[in-house]
MIDREN-981892 format. One record per residue (C-alpha): residue number from 1; y, z, x. Coordinates in nm, 2 decimals. Last residue first. Layout:
// MIDREN-981892
NODE k c2 c3 c1
NODE NUM Y Z X;
...
//
This chain:
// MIDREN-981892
NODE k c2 c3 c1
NODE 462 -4.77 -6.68 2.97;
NODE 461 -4.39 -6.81 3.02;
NODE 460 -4.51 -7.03 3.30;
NODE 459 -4.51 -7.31 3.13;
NODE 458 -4.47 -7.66 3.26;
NODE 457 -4.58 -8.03 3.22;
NODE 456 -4.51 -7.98 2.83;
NODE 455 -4.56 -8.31 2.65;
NODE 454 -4.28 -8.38 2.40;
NODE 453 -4.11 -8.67 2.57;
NODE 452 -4.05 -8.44 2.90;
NODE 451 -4.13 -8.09 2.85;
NODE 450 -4.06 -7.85 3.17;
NODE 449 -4.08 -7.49 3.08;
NODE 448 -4.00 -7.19 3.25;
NODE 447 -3.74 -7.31 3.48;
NODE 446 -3.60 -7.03 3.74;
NODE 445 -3.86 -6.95 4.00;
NODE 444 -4.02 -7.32 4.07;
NODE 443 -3.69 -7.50 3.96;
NODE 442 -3.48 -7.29 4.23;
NODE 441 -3.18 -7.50 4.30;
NODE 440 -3.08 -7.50 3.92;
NODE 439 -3.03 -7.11 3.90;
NODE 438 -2.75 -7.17 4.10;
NODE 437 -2.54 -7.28 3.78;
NODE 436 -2.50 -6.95 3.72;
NODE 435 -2.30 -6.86 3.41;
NODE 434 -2.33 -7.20 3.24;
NODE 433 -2.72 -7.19 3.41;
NODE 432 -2.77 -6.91 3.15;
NODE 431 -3.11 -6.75 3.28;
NODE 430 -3.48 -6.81 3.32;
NODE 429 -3.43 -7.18 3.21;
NODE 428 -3.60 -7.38 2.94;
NODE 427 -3.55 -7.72 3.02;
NODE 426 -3.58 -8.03 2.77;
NODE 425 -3.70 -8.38 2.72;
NODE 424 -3.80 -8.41 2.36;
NODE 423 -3.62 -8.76 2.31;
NODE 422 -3.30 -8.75 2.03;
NODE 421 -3.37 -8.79 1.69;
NODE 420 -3.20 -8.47 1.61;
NODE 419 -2.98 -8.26 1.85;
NODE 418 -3.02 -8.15 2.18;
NODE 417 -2.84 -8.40 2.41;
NODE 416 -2.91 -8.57 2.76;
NODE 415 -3.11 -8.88 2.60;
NODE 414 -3.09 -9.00 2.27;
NODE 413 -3.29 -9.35 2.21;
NODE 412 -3.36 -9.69 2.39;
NODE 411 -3.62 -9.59 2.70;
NODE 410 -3.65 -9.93 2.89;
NODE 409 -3.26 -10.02 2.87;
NODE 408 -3.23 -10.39 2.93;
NODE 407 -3.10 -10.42 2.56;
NODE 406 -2.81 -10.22 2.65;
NODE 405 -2.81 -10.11 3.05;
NODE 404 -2.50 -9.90 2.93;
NODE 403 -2.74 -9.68 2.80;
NODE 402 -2.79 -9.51 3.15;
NODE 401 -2.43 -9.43 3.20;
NODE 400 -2.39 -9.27 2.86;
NODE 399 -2.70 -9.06 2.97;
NODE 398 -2.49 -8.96 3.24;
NODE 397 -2.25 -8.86 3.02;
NODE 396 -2.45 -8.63 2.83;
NODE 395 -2.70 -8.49 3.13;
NODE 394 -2.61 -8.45 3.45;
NODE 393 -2.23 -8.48 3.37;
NODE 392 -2.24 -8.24 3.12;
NODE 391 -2.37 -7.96 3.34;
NODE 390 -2.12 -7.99 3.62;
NODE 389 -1.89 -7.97 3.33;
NODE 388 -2.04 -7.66 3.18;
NODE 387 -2.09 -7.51 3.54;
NODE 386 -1.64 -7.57 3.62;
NODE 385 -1.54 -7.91 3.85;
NODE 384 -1.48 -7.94 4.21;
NODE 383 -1.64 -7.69 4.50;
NODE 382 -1.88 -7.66 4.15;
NODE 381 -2.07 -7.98 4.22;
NODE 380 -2.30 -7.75 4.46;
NODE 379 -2.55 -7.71 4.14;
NODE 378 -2.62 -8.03 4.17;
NODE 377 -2.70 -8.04 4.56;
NODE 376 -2.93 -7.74 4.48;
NODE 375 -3.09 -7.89 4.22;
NODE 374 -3.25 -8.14 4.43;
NODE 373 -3.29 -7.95 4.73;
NODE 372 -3.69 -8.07 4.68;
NODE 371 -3.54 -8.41 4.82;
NODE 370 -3.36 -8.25 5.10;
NODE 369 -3.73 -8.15 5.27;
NODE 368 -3.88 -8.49 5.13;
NODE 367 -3.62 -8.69 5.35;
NODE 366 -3.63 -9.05 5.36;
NODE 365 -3.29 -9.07 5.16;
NODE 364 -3.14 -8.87 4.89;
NODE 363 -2.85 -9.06 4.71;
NODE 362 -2.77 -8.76 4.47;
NODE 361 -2.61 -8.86 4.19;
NODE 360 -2.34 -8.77 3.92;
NODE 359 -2.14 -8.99 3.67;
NODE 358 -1.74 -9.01 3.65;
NODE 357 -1.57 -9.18 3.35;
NODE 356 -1.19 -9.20 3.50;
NODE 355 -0.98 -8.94 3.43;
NODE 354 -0.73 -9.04 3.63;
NODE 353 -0.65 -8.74 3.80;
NODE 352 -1.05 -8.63 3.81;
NODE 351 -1.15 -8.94 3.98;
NODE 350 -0.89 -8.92 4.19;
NODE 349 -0.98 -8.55 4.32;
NODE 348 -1.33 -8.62 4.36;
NODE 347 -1.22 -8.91 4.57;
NODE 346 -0.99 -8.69 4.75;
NODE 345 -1.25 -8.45 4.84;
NODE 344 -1.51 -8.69 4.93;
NODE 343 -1.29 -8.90 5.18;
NODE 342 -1.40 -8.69 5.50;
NODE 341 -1.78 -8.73 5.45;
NODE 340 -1.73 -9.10 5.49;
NODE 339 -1.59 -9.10 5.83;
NODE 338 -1.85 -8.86 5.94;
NODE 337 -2.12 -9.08 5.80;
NODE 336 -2.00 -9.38 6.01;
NODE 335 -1.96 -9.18 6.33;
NODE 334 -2.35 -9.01 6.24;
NODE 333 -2.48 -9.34 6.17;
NODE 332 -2.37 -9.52 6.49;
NODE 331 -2.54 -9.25 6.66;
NODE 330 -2.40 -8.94 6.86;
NODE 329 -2.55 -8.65 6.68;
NODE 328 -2.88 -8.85 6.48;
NODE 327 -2.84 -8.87 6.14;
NODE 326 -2.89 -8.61 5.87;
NODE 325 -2.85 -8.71 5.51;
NODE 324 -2.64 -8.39 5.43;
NODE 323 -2.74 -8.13 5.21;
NODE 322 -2.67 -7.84 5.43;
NODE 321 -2.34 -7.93 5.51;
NODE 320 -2.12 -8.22 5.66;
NODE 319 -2.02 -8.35 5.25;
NODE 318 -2.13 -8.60 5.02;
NODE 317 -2.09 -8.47 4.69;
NODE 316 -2.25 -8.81 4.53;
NODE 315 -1.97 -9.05 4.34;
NODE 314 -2.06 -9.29 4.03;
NODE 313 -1.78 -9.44 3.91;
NODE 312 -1.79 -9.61 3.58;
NODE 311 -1.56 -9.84 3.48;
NODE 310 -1.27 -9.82 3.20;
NODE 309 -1.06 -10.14 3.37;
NODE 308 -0.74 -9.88 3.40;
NODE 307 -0.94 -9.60 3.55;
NODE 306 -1.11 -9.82 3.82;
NODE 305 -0.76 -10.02 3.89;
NODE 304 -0.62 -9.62 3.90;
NODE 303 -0.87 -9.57 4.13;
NODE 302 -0.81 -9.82 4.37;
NODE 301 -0.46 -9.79 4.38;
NODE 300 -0.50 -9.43 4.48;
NODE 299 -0.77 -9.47 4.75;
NODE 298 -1.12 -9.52 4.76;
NODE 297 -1.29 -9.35 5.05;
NODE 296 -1.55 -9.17 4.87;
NODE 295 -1.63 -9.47 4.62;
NODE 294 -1.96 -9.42 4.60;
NODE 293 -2.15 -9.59 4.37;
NODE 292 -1.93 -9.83 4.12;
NODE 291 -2.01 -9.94 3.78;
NODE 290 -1.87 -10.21 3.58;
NODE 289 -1.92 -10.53 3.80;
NODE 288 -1.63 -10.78 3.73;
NODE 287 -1.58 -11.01 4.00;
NODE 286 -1.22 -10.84 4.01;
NODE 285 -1.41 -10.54 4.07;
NODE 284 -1.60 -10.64 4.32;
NODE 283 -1.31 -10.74 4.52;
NODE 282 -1.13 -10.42 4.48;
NODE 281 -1.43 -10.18 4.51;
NODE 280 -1.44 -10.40 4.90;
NODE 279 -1.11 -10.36 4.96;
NODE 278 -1.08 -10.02 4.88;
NODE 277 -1.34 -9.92 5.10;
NODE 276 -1.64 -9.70 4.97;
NODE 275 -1.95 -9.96 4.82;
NODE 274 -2.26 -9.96 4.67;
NODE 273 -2.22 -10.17 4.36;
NODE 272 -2.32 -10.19 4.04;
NODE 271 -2.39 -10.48 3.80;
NODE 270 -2.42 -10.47 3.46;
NODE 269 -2.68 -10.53 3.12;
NODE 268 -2.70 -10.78 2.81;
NODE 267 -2.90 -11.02 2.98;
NODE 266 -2.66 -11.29 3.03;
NODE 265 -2.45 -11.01 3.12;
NODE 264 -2.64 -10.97 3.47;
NODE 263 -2.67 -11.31 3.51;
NODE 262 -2.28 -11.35 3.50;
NODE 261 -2.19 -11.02 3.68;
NODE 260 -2.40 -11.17 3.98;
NODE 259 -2.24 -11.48 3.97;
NODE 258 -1.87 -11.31 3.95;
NODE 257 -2.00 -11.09 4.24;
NODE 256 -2.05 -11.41 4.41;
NODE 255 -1.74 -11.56 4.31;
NODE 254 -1.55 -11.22 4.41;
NODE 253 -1.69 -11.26 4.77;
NODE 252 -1.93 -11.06 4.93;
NODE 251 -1.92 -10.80 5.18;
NODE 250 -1.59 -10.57 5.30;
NODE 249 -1.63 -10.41 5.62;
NODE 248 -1.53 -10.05 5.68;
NODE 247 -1.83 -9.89 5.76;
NODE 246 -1.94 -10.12 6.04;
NODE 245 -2.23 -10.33 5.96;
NODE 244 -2.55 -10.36 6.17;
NODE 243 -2.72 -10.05 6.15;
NODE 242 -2.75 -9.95 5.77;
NODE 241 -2.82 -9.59 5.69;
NODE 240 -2.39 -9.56 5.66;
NODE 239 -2.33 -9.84 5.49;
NODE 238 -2.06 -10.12 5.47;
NODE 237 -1.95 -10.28 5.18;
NODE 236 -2.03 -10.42 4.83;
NODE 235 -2.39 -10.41 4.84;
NODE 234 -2.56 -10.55 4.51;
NODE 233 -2.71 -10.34 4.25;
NODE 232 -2.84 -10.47 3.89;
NODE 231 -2.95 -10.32 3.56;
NODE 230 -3.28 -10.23 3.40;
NODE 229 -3.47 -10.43 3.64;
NODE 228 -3.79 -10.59 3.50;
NODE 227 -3.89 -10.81 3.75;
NODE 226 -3.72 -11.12 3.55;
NODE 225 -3.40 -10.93 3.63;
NODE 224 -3.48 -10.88 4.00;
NODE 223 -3.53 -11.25 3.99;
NODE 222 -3.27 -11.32 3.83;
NODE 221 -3.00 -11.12 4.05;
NODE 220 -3.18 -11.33 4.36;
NODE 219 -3.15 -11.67 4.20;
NODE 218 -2.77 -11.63 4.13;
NODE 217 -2.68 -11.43 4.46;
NODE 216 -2.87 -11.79 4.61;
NODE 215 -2.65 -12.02 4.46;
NODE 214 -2.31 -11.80 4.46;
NODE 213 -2.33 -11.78 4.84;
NODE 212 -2.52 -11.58 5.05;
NODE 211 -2.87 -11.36 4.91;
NODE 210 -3.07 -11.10 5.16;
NODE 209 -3.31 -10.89 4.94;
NODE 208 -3.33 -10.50 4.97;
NODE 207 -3.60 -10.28 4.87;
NODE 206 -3.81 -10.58 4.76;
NODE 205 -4.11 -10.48 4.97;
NODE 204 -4.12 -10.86 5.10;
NODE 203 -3.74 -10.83 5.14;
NODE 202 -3.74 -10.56 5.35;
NODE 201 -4.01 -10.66 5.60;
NODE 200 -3.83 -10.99 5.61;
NODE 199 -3.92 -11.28 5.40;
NODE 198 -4.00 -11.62 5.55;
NODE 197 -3.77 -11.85 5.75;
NODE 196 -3.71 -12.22 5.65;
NODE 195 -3.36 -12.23 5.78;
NODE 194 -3.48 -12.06 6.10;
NODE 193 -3.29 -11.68 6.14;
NODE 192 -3.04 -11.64 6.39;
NODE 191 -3.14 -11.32 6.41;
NODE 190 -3.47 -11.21 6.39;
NODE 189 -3.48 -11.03 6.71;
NODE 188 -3.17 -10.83 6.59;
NODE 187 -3.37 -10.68 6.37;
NODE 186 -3.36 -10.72 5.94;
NODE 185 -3.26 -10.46 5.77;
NODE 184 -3.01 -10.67 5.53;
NODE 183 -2.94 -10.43 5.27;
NODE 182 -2.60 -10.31 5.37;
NODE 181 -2.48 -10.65 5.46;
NODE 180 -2.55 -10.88 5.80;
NODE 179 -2.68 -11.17 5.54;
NODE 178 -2.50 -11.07 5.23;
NODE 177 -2.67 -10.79 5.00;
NODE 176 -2.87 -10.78 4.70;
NODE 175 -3.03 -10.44 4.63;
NODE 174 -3.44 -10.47 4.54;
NODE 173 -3.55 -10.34 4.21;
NODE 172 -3.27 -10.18 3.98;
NODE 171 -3.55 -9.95 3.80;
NODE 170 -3.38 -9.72 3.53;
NODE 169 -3.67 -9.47 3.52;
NODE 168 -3.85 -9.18 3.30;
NODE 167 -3.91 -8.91 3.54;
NODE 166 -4.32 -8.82 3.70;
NODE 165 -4.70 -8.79 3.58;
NODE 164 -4.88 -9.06 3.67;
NODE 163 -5.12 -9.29 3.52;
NODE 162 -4.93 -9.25 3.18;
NODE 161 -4.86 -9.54 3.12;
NODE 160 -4.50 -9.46 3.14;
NODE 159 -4.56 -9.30 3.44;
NODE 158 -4.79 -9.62 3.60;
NODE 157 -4.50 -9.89 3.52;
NODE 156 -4.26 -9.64 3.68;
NODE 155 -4.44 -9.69 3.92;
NODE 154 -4.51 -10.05 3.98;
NODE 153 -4.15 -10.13 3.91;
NODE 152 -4.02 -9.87 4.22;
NODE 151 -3.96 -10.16 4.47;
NODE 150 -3.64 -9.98 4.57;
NODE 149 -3.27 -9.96 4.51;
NODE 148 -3.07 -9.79 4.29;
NODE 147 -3.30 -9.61 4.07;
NODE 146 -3.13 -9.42 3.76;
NODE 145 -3.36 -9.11 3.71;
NODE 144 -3.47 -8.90 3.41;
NODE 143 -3.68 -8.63 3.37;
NODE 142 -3.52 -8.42 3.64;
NODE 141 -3.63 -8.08 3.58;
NODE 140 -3.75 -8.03 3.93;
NODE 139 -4.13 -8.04 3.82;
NODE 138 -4.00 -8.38 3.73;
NODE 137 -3.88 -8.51 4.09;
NODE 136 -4.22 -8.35 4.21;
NODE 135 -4.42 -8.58 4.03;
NODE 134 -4.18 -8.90 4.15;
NODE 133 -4.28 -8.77 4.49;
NODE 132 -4.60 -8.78 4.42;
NODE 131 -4.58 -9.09 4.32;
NODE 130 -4.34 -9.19 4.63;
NODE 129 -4.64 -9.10 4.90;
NODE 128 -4.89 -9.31 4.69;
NODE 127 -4.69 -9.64 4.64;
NODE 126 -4.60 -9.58 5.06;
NODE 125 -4.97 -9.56 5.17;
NODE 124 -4.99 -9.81 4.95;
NODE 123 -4.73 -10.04 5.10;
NODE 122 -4.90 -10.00 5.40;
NODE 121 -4.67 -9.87 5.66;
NODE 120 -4.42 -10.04 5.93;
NODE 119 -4.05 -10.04 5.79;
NODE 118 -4.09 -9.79 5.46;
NODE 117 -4.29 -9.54 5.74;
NODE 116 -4.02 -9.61 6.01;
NODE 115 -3.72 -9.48 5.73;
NODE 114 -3.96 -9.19 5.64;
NODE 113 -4.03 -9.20 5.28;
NODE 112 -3.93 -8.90 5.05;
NODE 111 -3.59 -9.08 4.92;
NODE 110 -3.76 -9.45 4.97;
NODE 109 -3.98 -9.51 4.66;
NODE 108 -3.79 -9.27 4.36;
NODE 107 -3.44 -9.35 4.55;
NODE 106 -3.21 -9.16 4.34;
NODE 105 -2.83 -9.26 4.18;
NODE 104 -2.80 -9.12 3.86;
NODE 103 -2.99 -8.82 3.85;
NODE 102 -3.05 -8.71 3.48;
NODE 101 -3.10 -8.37 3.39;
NODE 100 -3.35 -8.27 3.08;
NODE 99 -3.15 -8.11 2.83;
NODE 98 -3.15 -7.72 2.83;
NODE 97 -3.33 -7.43 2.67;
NODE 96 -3.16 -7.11 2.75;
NODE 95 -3.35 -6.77 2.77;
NODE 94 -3.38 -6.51 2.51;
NODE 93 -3.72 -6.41 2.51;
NODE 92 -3.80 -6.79 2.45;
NODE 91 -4.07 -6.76 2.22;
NODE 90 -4.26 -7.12 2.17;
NODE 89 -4.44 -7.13 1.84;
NODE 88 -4.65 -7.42 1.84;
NODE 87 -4.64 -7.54 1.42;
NODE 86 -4.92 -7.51 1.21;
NODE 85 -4.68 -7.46 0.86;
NODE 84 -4.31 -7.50 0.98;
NODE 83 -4.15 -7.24 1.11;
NODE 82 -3.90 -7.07 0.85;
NODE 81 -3.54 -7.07 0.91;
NODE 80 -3.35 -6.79 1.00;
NODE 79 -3.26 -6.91 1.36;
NODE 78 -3.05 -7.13 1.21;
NODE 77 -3.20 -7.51 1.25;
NODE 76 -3.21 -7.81 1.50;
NODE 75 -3.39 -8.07 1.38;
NODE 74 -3.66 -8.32 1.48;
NODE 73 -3.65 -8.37 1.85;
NODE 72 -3.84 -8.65 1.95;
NODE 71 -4.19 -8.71 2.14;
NODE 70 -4.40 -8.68 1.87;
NODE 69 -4.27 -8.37 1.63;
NODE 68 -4.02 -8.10 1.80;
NODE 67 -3.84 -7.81 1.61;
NODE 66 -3.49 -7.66 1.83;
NODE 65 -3.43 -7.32 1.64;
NODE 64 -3.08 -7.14 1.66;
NODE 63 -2.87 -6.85 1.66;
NODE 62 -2.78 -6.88 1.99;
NODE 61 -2.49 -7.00 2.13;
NODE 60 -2.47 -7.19 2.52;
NODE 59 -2.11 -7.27 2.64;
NODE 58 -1.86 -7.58 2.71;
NODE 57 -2.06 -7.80 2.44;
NODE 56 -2.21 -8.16 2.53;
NODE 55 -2.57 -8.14 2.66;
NODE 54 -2.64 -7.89 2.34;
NODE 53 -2.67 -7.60 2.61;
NODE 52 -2.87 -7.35 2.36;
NODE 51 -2.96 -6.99 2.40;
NODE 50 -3.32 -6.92 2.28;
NODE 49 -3.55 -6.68 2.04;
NODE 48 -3.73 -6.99 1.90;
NODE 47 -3.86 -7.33 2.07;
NODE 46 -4.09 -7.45 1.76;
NODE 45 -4.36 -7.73 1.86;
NODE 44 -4.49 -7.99 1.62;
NODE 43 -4.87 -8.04 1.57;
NODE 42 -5.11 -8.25 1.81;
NODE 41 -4.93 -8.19 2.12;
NODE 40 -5.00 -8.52 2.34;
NODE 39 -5.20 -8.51 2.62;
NODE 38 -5.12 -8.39 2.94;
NODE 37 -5.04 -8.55 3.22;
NODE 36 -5.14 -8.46 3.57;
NODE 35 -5.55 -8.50 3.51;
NODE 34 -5.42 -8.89 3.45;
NODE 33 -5.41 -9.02 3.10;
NODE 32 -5.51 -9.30 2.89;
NODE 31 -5.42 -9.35 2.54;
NODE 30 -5.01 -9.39 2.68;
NODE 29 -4.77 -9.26 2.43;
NODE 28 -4.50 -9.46 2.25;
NODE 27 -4.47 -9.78 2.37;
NODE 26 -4.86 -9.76 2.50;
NODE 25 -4.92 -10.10 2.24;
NODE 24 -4.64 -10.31 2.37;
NODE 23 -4.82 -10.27 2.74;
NODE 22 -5.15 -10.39 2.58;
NODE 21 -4.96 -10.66 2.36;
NODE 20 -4.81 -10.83 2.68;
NODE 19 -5.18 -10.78 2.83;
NODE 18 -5.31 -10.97 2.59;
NODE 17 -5.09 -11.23 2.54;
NODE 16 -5.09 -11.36 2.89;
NODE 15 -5.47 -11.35 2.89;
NODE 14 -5.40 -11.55 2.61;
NODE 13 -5.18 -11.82 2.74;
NODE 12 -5.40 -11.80 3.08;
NODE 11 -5.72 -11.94 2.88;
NODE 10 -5.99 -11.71 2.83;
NODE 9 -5.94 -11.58 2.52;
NODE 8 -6.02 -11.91 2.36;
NODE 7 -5.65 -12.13 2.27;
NODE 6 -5.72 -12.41 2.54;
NODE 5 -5.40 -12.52 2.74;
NODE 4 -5.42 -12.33 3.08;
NODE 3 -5.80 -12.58 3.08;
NODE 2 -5.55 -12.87 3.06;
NODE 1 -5.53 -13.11 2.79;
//
């Protein structure tokens, strides 16, 4: 018998078990906090005098009480109800308490990273930058965040411990692309690569991992599911940050998606895609991923294939303004990005014809300036749908989104709604946002309260 085979508590079986039943044990909140989280309420907490956006209605009402025990809400009453005995009385004056938004395609490692500081810097260095990133990310009333791409397992590990104080996450770990895909970062210097080559800089971080044929797609989507990820992304086509594919080239085969899409369901969770080209949402799609990001130069075969198969799209308002992903005038980037910029519209405008189940992201990239814009890119989703639908999407449906990661799905209960049972992650916002949505792209001014599963990070109604 080997010494991994004795049953004292110091054999690796019961280290093992230990720290399995340590991380079980913090399921619902963490004993150990940083100075940046605070602790638990100790008594419910009573929101009255508000306006309501439910997460799913056209308009806020009043007349209503929102009571919160633990880190779900408990019921929502008439205003003429009695507060329980002890509770935390929160007065609202008047102002609208609404759920926690959800971003549904962010970056948490790599959208306040420098693109030559995620290539060349300590991976601390980075961990550190990205937490207090993550931080920020929640003081702008995003308490929830679908990653699509990025080693971010270690942190969200550390926020849900407590460690650090920042959104709820839907990790996808490293995106799988074809050699010369979307995540393949690798320099020209290291091409052709030796049979027996090690990891690139890229792969090593797991922001992106390089996997050809249905063998290798196969070991790479497990890993990233052994990892933790709460669903998978693979690289469908082109990119625009990427250097070495054009735009409109079409990556990976239907088999390989098909593996992919196998492993995936295996698990009870999906695969997503990055990609814009018809050809390349085509051929994923018949290798049956259910979600696309992107999709701003699909066109109207492609959508209605989208529409008929009921999958997700996932399209960011990409557009040559103030909330671009700047490149360089005159790169490879730029041409690329300009190309892309001019399909959002019609996109938009499929995805609304066919009614096809439409999420919201933002797709922030190494840029900490445009990451605090946040709101601001959210609240300019109004050049194509009304404020009460802009405001469903970043909370109800894209919630729906995020469940779709079924068992895989690290924080199974309600989320985007006000009602009972659902998680305490709520807004209350200086205003109605239904009647000005702009209120959203000024978090530090406009939200009053930021609770995220019942612990209040903000409140600045004092």
């Amino acid at each position: 018998m080997s010494m991994s085979d004795h049953s004292d508590g110091f054999s690796r079986r019961g280290l093992m078990a230990g720290a399995i039943a340590t991380v079980g044990a913090a399921a619902l909140w963490p004993a150990s906090l940083s100075a940046r989280v605070p602790a638990a309420p100790s008594r419910p907490t009573m929101f009255t005098n508000i306006r309501i956006f439910d997460g799913r209605s056209k308009a806020t009402g009043g007349g209503r009480q929102v009571l919160i025990e633990g880190n779900r809400i408990k019921a929502v009453v008439p205003a003429s109800a009695a507060v329980p005995e002890g509770a935390n009385v929160i007065d609202g004056g008047g102002r609208t308490l609404i759920p926690g938004l959800i971003d549904a395609h962010w970056h948490t490692i790599m959208s306040a990273v420098s693109m030559i500081d995620l290539l060349t810097a300590d991976i601390g260095y980075i961990n550190l930058l990205s937490a207090d990133q993550a931080e920020k990310t929640l003081m702008r009333g995003f308490t929830s965040v679908r990653d699509l791409a990025g080693p971010s397992f270690g942190l969200k590990r550390a926020i849900d411990a407590g460690l650090n104080a920042g959104p709820r996450i839907w990790p996808s770990g490293g995106m799988i692309s074809q050699t010369s895909g979307h995540g393949d970062f690798r320099m020209p210097y290291e091409v052709p690569a030796a049979l027996n080559a090690g990891l690139s800089r890229g792969e090593v971080l797991n922001g992106g991992v390089v996997a050809d044929g249905v063998e290798q797609v196969l070991k790479r989507a497990r890993e990233q599911l052994m990892l933790g990820a709460s669903q998978l992304k693979l690289a469908a086509g082109g990119g625009v940050a990427s250097n070495f594919d054009p735009i409109d080239v079409s990556q990976y085969t239907e088999a390989e998606f098909r593996a992919a899409v196998d492993a995936a369901e295996n698990w009870g969770t999906y695969v997503t895609i990055h990609g814009y080209t018809p050809r390349a949402v085509q051929t994923a799609l018949r290798g049956g991923v259910r979600c696309v990001d992107h999709g701003q130069m699909i066109d109207e075969e492609t959508a209605r294939i989208i529409a008929d198969k009921g999958v997700w799209l996932c399209l960011q308002p990409f557009l040559d303004n103030e909330f671009a992903n700047k490149y360089p005038e005159g790169s490879q980037s730029a041409a690329k990005q300009k190309t892309m910029f001019a399909g959002t519209d019609n996109a938009y405008g499929l995805a609304k014809k066919f009614r096809i189940k439409t999420a919201w992201g933002t797709d922030v990239l190494h840029d900490p300036k445009l990451a605090d814009r946040q709101g601001g890119i959210l609240a300019s989703m109004t050049r194509w749908y009304s404020s009460d639908e802009v405001l469903k999407m970043a909370t109800s449906i894209n919630a729906e989104l995020l469940a779709m990661s079924g068992p895989r799905n690290p924080y199974p209960g309600k989320l985007g709604v006000i009602e009972p049972t659902a998680y305490a992650d709520l807004l209350l916002v200086d205003g109605d946002p239904i009647a000005d949505i702009q209120l959203l792209a000024d978090p530090d001014r406009n939200l009053k309260i930021i609770m995220k599963d019942g612990r209040i990070y903000k409140n600045s109604l004092a």
